[in-house]
Backbone and ligand atoms as CSV (ligand in chain L), in Angstrom:
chain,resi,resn,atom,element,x,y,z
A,1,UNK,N,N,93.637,103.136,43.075
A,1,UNK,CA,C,94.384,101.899,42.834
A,1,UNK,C,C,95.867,102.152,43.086
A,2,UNK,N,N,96.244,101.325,43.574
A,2,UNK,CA,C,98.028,101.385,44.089
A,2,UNK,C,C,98.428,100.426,43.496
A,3,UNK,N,N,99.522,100.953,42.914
A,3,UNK,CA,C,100.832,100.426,42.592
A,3,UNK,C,C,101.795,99.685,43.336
A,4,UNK,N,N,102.053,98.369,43.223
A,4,UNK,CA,C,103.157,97.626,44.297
A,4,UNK,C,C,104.220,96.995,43.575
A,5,UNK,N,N,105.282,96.737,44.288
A,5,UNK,CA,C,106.212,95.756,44.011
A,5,UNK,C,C,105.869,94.009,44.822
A,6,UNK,N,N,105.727,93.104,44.136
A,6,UNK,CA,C,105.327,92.062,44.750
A,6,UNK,C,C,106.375,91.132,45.599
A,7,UNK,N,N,107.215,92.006,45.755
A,7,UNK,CA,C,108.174,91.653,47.060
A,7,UNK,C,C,107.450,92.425,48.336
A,8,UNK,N,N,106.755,93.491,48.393
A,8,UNK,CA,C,106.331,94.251,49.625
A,8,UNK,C,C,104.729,93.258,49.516
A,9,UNK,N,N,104.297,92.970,49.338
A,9,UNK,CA,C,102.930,91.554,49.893
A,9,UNK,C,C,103.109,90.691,50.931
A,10,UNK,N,N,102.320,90.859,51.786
A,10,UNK,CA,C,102.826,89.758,52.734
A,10,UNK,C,C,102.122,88.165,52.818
A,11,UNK,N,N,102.828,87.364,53.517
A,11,UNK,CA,C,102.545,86.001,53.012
A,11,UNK,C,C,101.208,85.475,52.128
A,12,UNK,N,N,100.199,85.874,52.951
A,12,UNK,CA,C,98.929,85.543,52.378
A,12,UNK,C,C,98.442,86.025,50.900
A,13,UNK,N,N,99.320,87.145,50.721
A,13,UNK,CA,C,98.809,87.527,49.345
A,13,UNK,C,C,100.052,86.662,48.382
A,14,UNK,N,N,100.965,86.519,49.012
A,14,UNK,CA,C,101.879,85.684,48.193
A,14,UNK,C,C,101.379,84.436,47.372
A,15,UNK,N,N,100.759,83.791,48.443
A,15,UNK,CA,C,100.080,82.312,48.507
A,15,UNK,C,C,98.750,82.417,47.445
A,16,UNK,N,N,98.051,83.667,47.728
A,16,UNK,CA,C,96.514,83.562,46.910
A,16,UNK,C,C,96.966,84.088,45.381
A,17,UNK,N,N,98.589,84.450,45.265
A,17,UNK,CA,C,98.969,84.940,44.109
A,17,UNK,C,C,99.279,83.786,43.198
A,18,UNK,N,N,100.059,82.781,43.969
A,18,UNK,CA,C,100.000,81.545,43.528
A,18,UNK,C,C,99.099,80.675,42.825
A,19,UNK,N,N,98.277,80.650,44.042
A,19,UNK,CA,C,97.122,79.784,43.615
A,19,UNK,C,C,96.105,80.630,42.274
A,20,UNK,N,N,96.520,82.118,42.074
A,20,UNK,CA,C,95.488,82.422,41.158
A,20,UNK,C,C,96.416,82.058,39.305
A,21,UNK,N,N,97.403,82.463,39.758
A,21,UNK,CA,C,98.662,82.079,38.450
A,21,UNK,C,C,98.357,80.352,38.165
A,22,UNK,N,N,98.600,79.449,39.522
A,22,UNK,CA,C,98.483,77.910,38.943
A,22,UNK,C,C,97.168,78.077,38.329
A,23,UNK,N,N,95.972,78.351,39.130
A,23,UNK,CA,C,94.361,78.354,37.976
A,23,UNK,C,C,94.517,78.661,36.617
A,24,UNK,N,N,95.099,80.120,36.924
A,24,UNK,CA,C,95.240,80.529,34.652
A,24,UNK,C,C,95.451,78.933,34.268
A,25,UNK,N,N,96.055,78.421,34.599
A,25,UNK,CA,C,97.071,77.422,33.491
A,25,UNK,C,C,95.672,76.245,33.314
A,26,UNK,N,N,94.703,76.729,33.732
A,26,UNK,CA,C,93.597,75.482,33.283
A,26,UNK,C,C,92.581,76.732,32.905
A,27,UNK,N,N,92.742,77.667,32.042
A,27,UNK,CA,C,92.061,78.529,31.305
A,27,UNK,C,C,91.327,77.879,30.021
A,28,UNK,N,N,90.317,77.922,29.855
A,28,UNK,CA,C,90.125,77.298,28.027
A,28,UNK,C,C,89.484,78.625,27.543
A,29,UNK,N,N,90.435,79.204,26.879
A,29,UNK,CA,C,90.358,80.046,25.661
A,29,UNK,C,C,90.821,79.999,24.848
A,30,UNK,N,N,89.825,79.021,23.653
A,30,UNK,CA,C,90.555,79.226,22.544
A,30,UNK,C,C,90.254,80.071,21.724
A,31,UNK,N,N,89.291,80.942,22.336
A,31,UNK,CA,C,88.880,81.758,20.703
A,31,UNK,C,C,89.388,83.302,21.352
A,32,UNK,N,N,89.887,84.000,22.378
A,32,UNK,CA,C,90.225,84.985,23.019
A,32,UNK,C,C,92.200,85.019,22.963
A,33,UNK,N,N,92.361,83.679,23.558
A,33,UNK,CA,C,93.772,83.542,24.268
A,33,UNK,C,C,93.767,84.120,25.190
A,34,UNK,N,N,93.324,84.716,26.127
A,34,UNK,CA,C,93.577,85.735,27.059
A,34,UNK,C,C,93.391,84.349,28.447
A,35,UNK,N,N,94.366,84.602,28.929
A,35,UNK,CA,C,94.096,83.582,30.348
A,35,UNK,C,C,94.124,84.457,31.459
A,36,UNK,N,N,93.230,83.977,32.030
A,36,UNK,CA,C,92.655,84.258,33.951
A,36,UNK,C,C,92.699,83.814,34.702
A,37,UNK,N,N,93.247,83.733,35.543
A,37,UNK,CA,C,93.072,82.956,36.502
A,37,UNK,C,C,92.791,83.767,38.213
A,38,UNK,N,N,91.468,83.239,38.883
A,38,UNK,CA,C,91.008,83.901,39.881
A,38,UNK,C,C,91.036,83.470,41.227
A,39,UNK,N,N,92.010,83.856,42.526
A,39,UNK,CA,C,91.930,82.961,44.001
A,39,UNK,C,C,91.173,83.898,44.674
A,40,UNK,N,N,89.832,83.226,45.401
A,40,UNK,CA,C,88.928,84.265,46.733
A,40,UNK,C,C,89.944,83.601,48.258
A,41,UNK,N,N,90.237,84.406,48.566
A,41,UNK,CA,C,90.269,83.993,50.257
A,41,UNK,C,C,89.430,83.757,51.287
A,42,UNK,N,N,88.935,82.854,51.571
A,42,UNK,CA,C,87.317,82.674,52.173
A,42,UNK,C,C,87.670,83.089,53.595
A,43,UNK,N,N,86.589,83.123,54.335
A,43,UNK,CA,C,86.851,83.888,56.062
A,43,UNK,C,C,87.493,82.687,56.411
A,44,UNK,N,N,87.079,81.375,56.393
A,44,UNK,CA,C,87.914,80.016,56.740
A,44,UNK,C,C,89.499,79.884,57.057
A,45,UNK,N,N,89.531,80.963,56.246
A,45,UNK,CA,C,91.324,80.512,55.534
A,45,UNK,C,C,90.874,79.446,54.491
A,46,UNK,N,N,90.249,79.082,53.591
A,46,UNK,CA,C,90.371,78.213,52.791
A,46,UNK,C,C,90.466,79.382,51.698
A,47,UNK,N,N,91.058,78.715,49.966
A,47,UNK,CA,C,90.979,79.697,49.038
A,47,UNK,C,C,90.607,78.745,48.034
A,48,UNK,N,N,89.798,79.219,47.330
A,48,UNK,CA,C,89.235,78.796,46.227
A,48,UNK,C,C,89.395,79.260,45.028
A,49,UNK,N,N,89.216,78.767,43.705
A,49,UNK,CA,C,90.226,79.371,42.582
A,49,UNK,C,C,89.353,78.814,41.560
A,50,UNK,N,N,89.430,79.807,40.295
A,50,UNK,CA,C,88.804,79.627,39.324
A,50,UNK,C,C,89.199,80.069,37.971
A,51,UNK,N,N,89.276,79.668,36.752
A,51,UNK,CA,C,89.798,80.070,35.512
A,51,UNK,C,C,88.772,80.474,34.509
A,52,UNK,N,N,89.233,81.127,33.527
A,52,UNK,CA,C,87.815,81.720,32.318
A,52,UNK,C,C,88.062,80.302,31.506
A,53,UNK,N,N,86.481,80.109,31.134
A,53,UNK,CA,C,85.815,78.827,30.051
A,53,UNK,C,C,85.164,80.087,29.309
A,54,UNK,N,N,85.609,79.579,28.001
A,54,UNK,CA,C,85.036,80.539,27.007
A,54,UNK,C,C,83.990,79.054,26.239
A,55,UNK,N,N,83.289,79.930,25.001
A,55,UNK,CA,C,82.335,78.825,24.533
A,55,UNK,C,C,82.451,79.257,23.204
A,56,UNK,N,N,81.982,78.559,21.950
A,56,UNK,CA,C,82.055,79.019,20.496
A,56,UNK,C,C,80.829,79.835,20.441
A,57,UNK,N,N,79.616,79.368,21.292
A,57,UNK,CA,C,78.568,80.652,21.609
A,57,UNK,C,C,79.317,81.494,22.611
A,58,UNK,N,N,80.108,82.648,21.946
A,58,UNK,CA,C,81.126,83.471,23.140
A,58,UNK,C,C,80.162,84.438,23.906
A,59,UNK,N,N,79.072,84.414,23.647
A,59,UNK,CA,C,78.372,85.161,25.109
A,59,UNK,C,C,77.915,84.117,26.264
A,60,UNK,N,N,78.602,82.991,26.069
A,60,UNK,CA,C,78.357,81.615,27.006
A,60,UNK,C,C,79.411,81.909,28.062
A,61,UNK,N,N,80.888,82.384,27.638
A,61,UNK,CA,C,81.721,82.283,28.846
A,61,UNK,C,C,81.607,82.604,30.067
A,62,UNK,N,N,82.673,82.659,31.040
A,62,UNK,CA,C,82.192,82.873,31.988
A,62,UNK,C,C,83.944,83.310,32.547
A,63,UNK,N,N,83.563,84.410,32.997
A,63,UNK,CA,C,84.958,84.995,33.649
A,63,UNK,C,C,86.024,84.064,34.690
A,64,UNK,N,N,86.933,83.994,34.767
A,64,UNK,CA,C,87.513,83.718,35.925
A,64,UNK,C,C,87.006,83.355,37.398
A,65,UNK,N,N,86.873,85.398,37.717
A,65,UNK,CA,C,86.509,85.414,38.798
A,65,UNK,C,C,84.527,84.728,39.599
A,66,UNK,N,N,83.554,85.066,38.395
A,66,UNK,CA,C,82.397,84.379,38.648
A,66,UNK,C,C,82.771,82.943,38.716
A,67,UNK,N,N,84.018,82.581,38.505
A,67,UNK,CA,C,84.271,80.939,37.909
A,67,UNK,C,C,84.308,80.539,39.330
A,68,UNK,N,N,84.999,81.319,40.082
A,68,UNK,CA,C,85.468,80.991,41.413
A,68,UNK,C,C,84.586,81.632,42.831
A,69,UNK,N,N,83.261,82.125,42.150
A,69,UNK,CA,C,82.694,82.427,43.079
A,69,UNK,C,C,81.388,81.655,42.978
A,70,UNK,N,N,81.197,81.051,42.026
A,70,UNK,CA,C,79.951,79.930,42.192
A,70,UNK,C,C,80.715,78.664,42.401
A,71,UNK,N,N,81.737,78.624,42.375
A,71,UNK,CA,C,82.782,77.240,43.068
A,71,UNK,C,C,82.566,76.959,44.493
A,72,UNK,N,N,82.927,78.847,44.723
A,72,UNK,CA,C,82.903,78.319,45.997
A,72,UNK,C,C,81.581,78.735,46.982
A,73,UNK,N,N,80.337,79.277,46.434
A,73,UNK,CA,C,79.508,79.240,46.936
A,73,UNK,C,C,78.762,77.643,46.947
A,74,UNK,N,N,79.547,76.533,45.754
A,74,UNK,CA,C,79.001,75.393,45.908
A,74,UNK,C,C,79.646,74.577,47.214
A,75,UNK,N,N,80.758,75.271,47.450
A,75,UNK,CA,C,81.439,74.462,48.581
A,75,UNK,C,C,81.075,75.379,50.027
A,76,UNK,N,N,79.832,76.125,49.371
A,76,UNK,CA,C,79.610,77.121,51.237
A,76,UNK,C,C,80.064,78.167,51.809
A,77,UNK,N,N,81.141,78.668,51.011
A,77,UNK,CA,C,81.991,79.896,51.241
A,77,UNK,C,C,81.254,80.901,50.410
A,78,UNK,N,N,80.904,81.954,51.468
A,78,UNK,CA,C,80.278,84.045,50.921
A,78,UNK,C,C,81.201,84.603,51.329
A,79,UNK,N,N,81.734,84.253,52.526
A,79,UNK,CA,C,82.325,85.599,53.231
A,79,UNK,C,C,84.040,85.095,52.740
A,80,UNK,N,N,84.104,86.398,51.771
A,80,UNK,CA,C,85.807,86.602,50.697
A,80,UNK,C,C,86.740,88.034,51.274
A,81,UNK,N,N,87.821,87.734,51.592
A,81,UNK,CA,C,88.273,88.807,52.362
A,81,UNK,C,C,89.209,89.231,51.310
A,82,UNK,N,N,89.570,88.579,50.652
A,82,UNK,CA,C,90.895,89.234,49.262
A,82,UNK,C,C,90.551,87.851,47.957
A,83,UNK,N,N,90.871,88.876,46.975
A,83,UNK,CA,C,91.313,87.872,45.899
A,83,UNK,C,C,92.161,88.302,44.549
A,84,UNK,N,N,92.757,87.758,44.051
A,84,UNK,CA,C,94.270,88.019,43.277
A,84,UNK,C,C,93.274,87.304,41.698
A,85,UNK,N,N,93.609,88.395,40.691
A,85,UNK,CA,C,93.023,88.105,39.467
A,85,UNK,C,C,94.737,87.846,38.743
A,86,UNK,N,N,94.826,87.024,38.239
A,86,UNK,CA,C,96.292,87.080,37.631
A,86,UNK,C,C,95.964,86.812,36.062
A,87,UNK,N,N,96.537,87.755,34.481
A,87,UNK,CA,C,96.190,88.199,33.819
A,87,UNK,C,C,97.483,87.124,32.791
A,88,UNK,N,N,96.969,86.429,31.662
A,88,UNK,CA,C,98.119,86.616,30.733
A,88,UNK,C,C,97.527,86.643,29.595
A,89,UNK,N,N,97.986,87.517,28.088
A,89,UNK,CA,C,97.737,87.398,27.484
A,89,UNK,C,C,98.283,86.356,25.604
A,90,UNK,N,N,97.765,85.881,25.307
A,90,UNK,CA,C,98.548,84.635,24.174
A,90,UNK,C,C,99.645,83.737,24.678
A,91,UNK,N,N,100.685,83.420,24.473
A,91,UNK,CA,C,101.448,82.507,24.445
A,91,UNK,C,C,103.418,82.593,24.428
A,92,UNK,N,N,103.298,84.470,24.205
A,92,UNK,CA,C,104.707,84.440,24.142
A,92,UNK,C,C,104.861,85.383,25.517
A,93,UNK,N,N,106.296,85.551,25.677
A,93,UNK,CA,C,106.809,85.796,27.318
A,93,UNK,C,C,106.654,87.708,27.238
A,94,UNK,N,N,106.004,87.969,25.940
A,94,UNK,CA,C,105.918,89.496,26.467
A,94,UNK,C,C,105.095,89.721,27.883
A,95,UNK,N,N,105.501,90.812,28.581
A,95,UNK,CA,C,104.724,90.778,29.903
A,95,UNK,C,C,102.921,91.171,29.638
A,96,UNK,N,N,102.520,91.134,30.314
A,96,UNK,CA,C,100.759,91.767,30.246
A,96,UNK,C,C,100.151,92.525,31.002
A,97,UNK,N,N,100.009,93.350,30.863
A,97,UNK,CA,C,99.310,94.395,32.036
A,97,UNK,C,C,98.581,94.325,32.735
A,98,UNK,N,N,98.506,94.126,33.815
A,98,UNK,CA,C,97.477,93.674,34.512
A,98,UNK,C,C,95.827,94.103,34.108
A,99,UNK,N,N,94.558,93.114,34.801
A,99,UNK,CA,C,93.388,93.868,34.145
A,99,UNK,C,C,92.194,93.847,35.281
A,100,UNK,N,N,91.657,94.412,35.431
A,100,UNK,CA,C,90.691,94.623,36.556
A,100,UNK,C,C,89.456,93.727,36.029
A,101,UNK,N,N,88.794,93.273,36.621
A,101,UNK,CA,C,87.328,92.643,36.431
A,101,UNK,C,C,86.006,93.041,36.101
A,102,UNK,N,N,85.175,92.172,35.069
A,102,UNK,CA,C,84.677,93.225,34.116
A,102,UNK,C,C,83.278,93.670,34.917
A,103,UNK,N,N,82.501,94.458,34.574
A,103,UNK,CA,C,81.505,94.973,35.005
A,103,UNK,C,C,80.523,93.884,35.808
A,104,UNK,N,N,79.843,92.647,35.467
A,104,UNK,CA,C,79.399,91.481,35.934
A,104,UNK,C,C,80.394,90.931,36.762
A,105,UNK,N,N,81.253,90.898,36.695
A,105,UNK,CA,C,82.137,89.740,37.795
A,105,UNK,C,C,82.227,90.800,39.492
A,106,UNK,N,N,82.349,92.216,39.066
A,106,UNK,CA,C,82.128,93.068,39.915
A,106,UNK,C,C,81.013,93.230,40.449
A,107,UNK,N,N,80.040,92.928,39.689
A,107,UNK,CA,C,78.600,93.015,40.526
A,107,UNK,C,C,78.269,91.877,41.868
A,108,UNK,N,N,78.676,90.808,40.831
A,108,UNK,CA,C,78.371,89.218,42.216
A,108,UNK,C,C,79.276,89.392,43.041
A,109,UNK,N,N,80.633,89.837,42.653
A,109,UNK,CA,C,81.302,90.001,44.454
A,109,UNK,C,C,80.542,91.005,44.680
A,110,UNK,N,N,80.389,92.441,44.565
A,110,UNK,CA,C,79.449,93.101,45.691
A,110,UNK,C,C,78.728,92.732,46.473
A,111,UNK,N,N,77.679,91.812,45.465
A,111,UNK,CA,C,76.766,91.343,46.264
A,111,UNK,C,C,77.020,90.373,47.472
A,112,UNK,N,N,78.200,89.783,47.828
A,112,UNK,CA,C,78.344,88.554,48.818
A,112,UNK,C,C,79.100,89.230,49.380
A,113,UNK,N,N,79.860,90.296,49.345
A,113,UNK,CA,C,80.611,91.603,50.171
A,113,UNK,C,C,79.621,92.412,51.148
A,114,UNK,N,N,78.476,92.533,50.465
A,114,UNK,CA,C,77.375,93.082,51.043
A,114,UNK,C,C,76.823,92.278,51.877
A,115,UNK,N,N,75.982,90.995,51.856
A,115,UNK,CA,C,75.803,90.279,52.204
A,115,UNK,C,C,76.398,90.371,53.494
A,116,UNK,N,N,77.838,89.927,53.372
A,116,UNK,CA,C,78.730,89.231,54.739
A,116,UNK,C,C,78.953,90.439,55.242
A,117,UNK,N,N,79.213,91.599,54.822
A,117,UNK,CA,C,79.650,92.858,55.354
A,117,UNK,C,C,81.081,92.730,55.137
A,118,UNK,N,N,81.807,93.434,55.341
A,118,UNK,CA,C,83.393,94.000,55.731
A,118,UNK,C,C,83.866,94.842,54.510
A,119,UNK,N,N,84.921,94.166,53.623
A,119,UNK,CA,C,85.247,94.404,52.537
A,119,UNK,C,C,86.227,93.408,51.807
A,120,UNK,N,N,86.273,93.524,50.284
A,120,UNK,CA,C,87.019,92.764,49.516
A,120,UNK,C,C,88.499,93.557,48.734
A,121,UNK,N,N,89.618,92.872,49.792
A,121,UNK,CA,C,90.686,93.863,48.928
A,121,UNK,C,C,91.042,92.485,47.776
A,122,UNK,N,N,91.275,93.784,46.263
A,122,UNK,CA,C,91.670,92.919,45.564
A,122,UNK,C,C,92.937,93.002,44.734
A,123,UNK,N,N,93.920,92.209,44.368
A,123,UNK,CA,C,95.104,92.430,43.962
A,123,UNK,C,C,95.261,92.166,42.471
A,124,UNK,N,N,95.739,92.910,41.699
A,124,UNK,CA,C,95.811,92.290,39.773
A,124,UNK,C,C,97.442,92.195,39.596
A,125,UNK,N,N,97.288,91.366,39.134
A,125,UNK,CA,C,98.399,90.733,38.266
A,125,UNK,C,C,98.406,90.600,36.953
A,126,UNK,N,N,99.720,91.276,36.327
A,126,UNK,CA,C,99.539,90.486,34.951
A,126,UNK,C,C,101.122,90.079,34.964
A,127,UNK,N,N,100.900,88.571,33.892
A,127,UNK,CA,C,101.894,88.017,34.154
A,127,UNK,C,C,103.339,88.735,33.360
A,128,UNK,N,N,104.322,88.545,34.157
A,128,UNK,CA,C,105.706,88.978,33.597
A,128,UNK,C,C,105.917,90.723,33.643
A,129,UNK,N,N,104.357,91.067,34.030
A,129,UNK,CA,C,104.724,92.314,34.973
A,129,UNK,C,C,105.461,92.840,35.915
A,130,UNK,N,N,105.919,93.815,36.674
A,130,UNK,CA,C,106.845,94.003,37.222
A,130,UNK,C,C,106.279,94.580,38.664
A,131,UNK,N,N,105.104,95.158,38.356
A,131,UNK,CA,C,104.236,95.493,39.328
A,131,UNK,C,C,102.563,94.904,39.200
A,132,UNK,N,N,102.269,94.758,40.656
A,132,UNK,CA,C,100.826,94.321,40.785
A,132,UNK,C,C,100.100,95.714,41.197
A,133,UNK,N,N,98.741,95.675,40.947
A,133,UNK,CA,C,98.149,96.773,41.663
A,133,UNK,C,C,97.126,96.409,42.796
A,134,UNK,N,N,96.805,96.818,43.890
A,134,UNK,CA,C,96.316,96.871,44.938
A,134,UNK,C,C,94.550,97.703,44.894
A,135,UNK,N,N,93.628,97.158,44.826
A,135,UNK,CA,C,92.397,97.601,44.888
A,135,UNK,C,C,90.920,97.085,45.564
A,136,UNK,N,N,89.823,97.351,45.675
A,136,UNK,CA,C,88.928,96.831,46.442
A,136,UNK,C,C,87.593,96.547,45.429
A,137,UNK,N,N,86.593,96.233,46.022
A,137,UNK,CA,C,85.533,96.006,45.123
A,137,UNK,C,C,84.666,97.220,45.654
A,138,UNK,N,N,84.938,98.208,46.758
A,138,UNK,CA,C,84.621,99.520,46.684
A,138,UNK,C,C,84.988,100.094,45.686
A,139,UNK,N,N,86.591,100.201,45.707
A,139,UNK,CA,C,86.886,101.273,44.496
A,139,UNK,C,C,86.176,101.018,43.175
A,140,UNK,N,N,86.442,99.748,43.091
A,140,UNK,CA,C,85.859,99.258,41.240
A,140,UNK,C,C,84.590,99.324,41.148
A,141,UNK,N,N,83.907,99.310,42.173
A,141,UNK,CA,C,82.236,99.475,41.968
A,141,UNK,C,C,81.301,100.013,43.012
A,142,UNK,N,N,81.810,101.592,43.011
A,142,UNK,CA,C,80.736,102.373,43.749
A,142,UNK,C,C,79.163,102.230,43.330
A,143,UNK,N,N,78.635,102.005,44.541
A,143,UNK,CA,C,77.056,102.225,44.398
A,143,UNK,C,C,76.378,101.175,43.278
A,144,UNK,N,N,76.824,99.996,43.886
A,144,UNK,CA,C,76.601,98.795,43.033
A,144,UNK,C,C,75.175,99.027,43.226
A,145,UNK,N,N,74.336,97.484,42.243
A,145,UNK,CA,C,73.417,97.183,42.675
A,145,UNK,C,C,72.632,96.343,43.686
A,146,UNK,N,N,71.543,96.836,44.560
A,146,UNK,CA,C,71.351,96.248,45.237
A,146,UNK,C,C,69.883,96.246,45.315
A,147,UNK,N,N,68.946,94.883,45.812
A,147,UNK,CA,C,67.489,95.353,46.105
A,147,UNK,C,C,67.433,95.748,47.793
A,148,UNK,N,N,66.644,96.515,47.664
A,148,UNK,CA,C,66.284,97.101,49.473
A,148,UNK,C,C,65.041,96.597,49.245
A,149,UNK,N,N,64.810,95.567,50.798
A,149,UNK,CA,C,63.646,94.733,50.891
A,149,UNK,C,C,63.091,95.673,51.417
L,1,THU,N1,N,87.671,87.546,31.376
L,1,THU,C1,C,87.741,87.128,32.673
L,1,THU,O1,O,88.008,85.954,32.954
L,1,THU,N2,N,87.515,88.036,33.645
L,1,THU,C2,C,87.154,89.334,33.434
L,1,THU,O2,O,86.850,90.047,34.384
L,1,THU,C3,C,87.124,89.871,32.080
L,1,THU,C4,C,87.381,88.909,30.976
L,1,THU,C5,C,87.899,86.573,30.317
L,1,THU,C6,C,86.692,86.278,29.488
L,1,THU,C7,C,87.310,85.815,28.180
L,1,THU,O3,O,87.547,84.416,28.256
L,1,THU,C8,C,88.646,86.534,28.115
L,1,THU,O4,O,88.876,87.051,29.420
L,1,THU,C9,C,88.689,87.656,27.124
L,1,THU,O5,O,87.652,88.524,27.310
């Protein structure tokens, strides 16, 4: 995982950084506080975006990033070439460390990474951080699961 300054990103990650920060802000967590917000970059150039819904049955929620990948498998998009997880935690301006994606949200991108082939670079943010980090859904999940037909 690499370490960046988010002045060295170039446009496109600028833009999917955006769009993953505006998503947090339609986060519903009320029983966590922790806001997410998740942008895929589809092969299209289109980007699709998704926030965590938590539930009072809290094994109901549903991450960010799965938020934004059954979004956009409803709108037809598998093949994801980058996506920006942007992290905040509660309500006051301390910064937040960025956070990588949890074990399940890592599995379903594999699987549509696999699928389409290539790879998924992915970028974390946490908000009021000073640095983003730079990573893939290789690094975060060697030797995922898969069925061999
Ligand atoms: N969360 C995500 O949205 N993505 C992850 O990869 C891990 C956790 C959410 C779920 C819950 O609403 C909150 O963060 C705290 O766990």
């Amino acid at each position: 995982m690499k370490e960046l300054l988010p002045e060295k990103l170039d446009k496109p990650w600028v833009v999917l950084l955006e769009a993953a920060r505006k998503v947090r802000l339609k986060a519903y967590c009320p029983y966590s506080g922790f806001q997410v917000g998740a942008a895929l970059l589809c092969g299209n150039g289109e980007i699709v975006s998704g926030a965590n819904v938590e539930n009072a049955a809290y094994g109901s929620t549903i991450c960010a990033e799965r938020s934004a990948i059954v979004r956009a498998n409803a709108m037809g998009f598998r093949d994801f070439s980058r996506m920006v997880v942007s992290v905040r935690a509660g309500t006051s301006s301390a910064p937040t460390e960025p956070a990588a994606p949890c074990g399940a949200c890592r599995q379903m991108l594999n699987e549509f990474v696999a699928l389409v082939g290539g790879e998924l670079q992915i970028l974390l943010h946490g908000e009021g951080c000073q640095k983003v980090r730079l990573t893939s859904i290789a690094e975060l999940l060697p030797h995922g699961f898969e069925i061999q037909e």
